[in-house]
Structure formats: structure tokens, C-alpha cells
N, C-alpha and C positions, 0 to 999 in steps of 0.2 A: 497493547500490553494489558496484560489484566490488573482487575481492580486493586488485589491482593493477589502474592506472590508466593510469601512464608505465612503468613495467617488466611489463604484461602478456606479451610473447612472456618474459621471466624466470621467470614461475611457478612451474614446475617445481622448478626448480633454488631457485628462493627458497621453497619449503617445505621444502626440505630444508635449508637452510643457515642459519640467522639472522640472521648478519652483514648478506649480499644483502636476507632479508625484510625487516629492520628500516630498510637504505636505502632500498628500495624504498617503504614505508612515509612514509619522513618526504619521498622526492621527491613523494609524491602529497600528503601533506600539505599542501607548499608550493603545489603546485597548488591545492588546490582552497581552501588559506587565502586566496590571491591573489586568486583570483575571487570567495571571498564578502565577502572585506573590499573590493574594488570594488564589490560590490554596495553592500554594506551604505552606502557614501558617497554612491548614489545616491538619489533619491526612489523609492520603494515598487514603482511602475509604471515608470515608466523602467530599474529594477532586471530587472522582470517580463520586458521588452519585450529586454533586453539578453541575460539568462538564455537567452529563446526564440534568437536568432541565433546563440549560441555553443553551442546544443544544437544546431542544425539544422550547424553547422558541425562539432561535434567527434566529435558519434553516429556521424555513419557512416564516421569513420575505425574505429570499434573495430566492427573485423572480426566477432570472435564475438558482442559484443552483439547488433550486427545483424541477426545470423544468426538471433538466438533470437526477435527483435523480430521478424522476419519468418515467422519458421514461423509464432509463435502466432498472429500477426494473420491469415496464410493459412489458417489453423483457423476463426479464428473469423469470417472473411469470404470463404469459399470462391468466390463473386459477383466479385472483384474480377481484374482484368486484371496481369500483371505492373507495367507501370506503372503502374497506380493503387494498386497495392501498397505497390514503390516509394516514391510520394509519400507514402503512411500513414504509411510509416514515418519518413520526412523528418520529417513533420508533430511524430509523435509524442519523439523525439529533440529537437524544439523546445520540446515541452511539457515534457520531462523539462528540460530547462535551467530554465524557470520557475520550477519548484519547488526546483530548487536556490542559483537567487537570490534566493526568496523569504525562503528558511530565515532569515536575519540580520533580517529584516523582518518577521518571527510577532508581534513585538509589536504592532507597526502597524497589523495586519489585526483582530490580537483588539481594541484601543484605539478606531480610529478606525470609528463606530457603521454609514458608508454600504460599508464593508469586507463584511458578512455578511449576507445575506438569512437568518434563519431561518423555513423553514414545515413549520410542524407537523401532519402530515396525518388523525391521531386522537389524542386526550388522552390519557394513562394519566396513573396515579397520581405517577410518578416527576417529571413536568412541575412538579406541584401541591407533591409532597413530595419535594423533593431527597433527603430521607435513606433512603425507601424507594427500593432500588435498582435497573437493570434492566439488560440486557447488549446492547452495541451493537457490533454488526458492519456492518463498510462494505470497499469495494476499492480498488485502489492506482488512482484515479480523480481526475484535476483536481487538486488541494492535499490530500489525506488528512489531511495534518497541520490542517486549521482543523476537523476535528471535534468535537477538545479544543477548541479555540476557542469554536466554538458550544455545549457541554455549560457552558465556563465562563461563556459568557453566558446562561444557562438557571441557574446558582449548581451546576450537579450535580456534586458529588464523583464522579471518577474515576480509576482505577487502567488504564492503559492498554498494553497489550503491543507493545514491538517490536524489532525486533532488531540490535541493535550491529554494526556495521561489523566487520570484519576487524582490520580498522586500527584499534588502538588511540589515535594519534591523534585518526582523524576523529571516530571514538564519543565522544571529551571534547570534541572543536568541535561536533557536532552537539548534545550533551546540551545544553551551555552556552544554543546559540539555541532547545533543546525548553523552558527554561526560563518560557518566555514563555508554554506552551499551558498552566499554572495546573492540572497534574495529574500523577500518580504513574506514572509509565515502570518497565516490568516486562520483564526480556529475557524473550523468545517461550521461549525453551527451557525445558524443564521447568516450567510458567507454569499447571498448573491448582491445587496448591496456595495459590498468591500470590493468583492469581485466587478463589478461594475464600474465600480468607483477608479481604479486602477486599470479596466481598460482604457475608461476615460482619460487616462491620464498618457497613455500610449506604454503601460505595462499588459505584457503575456502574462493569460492567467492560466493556471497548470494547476493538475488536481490529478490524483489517484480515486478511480470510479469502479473497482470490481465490487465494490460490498452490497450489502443490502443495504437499503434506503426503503425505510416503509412507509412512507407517507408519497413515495416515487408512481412511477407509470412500468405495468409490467412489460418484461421485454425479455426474451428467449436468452435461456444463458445454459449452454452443453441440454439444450433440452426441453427446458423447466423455464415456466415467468419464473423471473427474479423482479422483485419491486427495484427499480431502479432511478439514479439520479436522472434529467433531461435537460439538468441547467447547463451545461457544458455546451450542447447541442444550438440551445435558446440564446446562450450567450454571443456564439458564433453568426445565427441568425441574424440577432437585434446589431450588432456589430458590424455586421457584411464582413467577416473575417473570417480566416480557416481554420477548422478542426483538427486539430494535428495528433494523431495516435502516435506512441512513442513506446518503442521494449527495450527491455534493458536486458541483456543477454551476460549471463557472467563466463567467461571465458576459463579463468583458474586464479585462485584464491581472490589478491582484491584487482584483479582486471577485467572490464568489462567493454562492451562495446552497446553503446547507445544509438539506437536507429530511429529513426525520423522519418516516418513511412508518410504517404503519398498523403493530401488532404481527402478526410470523407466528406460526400458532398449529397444533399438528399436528392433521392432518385427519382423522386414526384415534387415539381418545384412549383405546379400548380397546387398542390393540397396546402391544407391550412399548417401556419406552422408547428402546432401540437405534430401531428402526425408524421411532417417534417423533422423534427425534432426525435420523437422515438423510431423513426426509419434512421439517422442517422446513427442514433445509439446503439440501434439493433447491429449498425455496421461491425460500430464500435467494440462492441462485445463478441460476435463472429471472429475479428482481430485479436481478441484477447484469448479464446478457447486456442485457436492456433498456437500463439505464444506457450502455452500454458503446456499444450500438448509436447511443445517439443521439450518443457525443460522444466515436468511437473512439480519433480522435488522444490525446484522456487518457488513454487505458488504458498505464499505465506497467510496461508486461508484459516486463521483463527477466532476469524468468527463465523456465526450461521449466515451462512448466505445466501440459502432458501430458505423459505416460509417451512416454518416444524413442521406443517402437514407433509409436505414434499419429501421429508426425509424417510429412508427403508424404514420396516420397522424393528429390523436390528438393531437400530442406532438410537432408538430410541432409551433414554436412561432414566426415564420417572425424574419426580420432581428437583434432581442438579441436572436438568436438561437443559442448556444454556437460552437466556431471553433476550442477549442484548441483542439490539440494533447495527447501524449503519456507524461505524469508525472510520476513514480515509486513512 
């Protein structure tokens, strides 16, 4: 989510001052209280349905989102005509609305049984024995949040990373409606001790890995290194437990079907486990460009996800060219 919402041209000046950040804060707040408690009064899909029209409408006033929406998907759809670009992006800006009406309706989706396709595409141990643990990685794809969902229809204990909004606000509206996905929320930052700590404990730990992480290990993504996470990978290692890549496929309005693909397992079990580890990831990410391929409009890629140099020099926008980092 971005920093600022209604006072984004403020930025600047409201990181510097607190007065400004904290209004700016509680204007967004209203906003986006506004819209989900609209949702929330609606029915589940009609919610869905409402969400997509006020994405495809409010996306692409925000100038630099857009901007970023569009480099990456130009990366990873180089085939595509400006206008059909364009339209991605439209598209995509309507999907993100989705999932922001869906939030007040998480319970709905986990509750009501025709809500969740699960398919399991090989067994491991974790399916059979929830308390023996495994580590699930998936991307900002379709509803990411009904993962928790489907683990908690599965009975699997898990501990799950993500990252708090700016806004201190929005982070206690959004916790309140994470409430419903029946698992332990970990902020991303500094997150392999917690993560550990919770394997230890015999909790799956699950995490969202398409972003940039720049302090990560480069690893081919549609093409391009992408600085990436390898704790995921590391974790599985130090653990002797399975990697489990997961998509989340939405079906129409809020039904989706969540798949549970095979375990990735490194392919060189004599090399050290660094190399182990982004051999795996490299997997990881391979799975993710497929996914993405078939159902690009969900790819909710609002932040830079390659290093600025990477990007055409179309996209380039001078200095509101976006800096942030690594989100989950």
C-alpha cells in the first residue's frame, strides 16, 4: 500500500514534519475506512465486483503507481503493444480493487466451503501431520491473503510474514480483518529469527517472495536478476523440510482455487547450501513467471521489482521515480 494515498504529491514534506504525516495518515485512513466498510455491507461478490470498478477507476489517477505498474509488466511482457499494455494495466488496478474489498470479507471466503478450491498436487508429510512443519512461499497473485485461508482448511499451524503499512492506522484496520485468516502475522522485517522460532515450535512458515529484496542474492526473474529473498529456501534446508510453492488462481469474483504444487528440491545436493538455496529459488521464481503468465492482470506488482537500471528507458520518470524496496 503506499505511504500516502490523498496527500501523495505531500510526501516529502510529510516525512519531514509529523503534524502533516499524521494528517495525511488519518485522511487516508477515512478513505479507505469508507470504502471497506461499504464493502463490508455488501454481499461477498458484489463486494468483489465493486472493489474491481473502483480499482480500474482510482489506479490510474495515481500517477507513480502506475508508472511502476507499467514498467514491470513491460519487463515481464515485452510482446505487448503500448495499448495492450495500457489495458494490463487497467485490468490490473481492477484486480487490486478486489482484493482490497475483499479484506472485510476473509471470513466469508475461509467459512463458506464453495469459496476455496484446494488441490494438492503431491502429498508430503505436513498434509497428513499438521505439526510436522513445511515452508510455503507464494506471490502477490489473485487474493494472497486466502492462503492462510486454505492452510487453515488443511488444520496447518502457521506463522506468516507481512508487512504493516506505513500508516499506522491502516495496519490496525487491516490486522483486525487478517484476523479471520486463523494464523500468526510476523512483520517481514527482521523475520528469520520469528520464522525459526515457529518452525521450532512445529508451525509452517509461509511468506509472499515475488518483490525485490535488496540486500538478497540475484536470481533470474522473466529474464532479469532480481535481488531476491533465499531465507525461504535456507529455512527448508536448516529444517530438512519441504518447500512448498503455492497459486492462488481466482476463478470469478471471490472464488478461488488454491494449489499446492509438488515440493522444490535442490538439484545439486552436493553443492554448498548457498547455491542450494538460490538453485531452489531460481525454481521458485520459474513457478512464479508461469503463474503470472496465465493470469497477468493479478500480478499486483506495485512496487519496482527490478533494480532502476533494469528498467526501458520509457519508464523512466526523473526524480518521482519510485525507490522503495522489498514489501511481502
Amino acid at each position: 500500500m503506499a505511504e500516502f494515498i490523498v496527500g501523495n504529491p505531500l510526501r516529502k514534506w510529510a516525512r519531514d514534519h509529523r503534524l502533516l504525516r499524521e494528517a495525511l495518515w488519518r485522511l487516508d485512513f477515512v478513505l479507505v475506512w469508507s470504502i471497506t466498510r461499504l464493502a463490508r455491507l455488501l454481499p461477498v461478490d458484489t463486494a468483489s465486483r465493486f472493489g474491481e470498478k473502483l480499482g480500474r477507476w482510482i489506479g490510474p489517477k495515481l500517477k507513480k503507481k502506475t508508472a511502476i505498474y507499467r514498467a514491470n509488466l513491460a519487463i515481464a511482457f515485452p510482446e505487448l503493444s503500448e495499448a495492450e499494455l495500457d489495458d494490463l494495466v487497467t485490468r490490473s488496478w481492477g484486480r487490486s480493487g478486489r482484493v482490497m474489498a475483499e479484506y472485510p470479507h476473509l471470513a466469508t471466503i475461509l467459512s463458506e466451503d464453495d469459496r476455496l478450491q484446494i488441490d494438492i498436487r503431491e502429498s508430503i508429510e505436513t498434509y497428513g501431520n499438521p505439526a510436522r512443519p513445511c515452508v510455503i512461499v507464494t506471490a502477490h497473485q489473485s487474493n494472497w491473503e486466502v492462503v492462510c485461508s486454505a492452510m487453515a482448511k488443511l488444520n496447518i499451524p502457521n506463522a506468516s510474514l507481512y508487512s504493516p503499512p506505513t500508516n499506522p492506522l491502516l495496519d490496525r484496520m487491516l490486522l483486525e480483518s487478517r484476523e479471520a485468516l486463523n494464523c500468526e502475522l510476523l512483520p517481514a522485517e527482521n523475520s528469520t529469527r520469528l520464522l525459526m522460532r515457529a518452525l521450532k515450535q512445529g508451525r509452517t512458515a509461509a511468506m509472499v517472495m515475488d518483490r525485490r529484496v535488496d540486500e538478497g542474492k540475484p536470481v533470474q526473474f522473466f529474464g532479469f536478476d532480481k535481488p531476491s529473498t533465499i531465507m525461504p529456501a535456507k529455512l527448508a534446508l536448516k529444517f530438512n523440510c519441504d518447500l512448498v510453492p503455492v497459486q492462488v488462481e481466482r476463478l470469478q469474483d471471490a472464488h478461488y482455487r488454491v494449489t499446492f504444487h509438488a515440493p522444490i528440491r535442490p538439484r545439486n545436493t552436493s553443492a554448498d547450501e548457498t547455491d542450494q538455496a538460490i538453485d531452489m529459488i531460481q525454481q521458485v521464481h520459474l513457478q512464479f513467471e508461469d503463474w503470472i503468465r496465465q493470469q497477468p492482470e493479478d500480478w499486483f506488482c506495485s512496487k519496482r521489482i527490478w533494480p532502476k537500471r533494469k528498467l526501458p528507458k520509457t519508464e523512466e520518470r526523473g526524480p518521482d521515480a519510485d525507490t522503495d524496496s522489498y514489501a511481502a
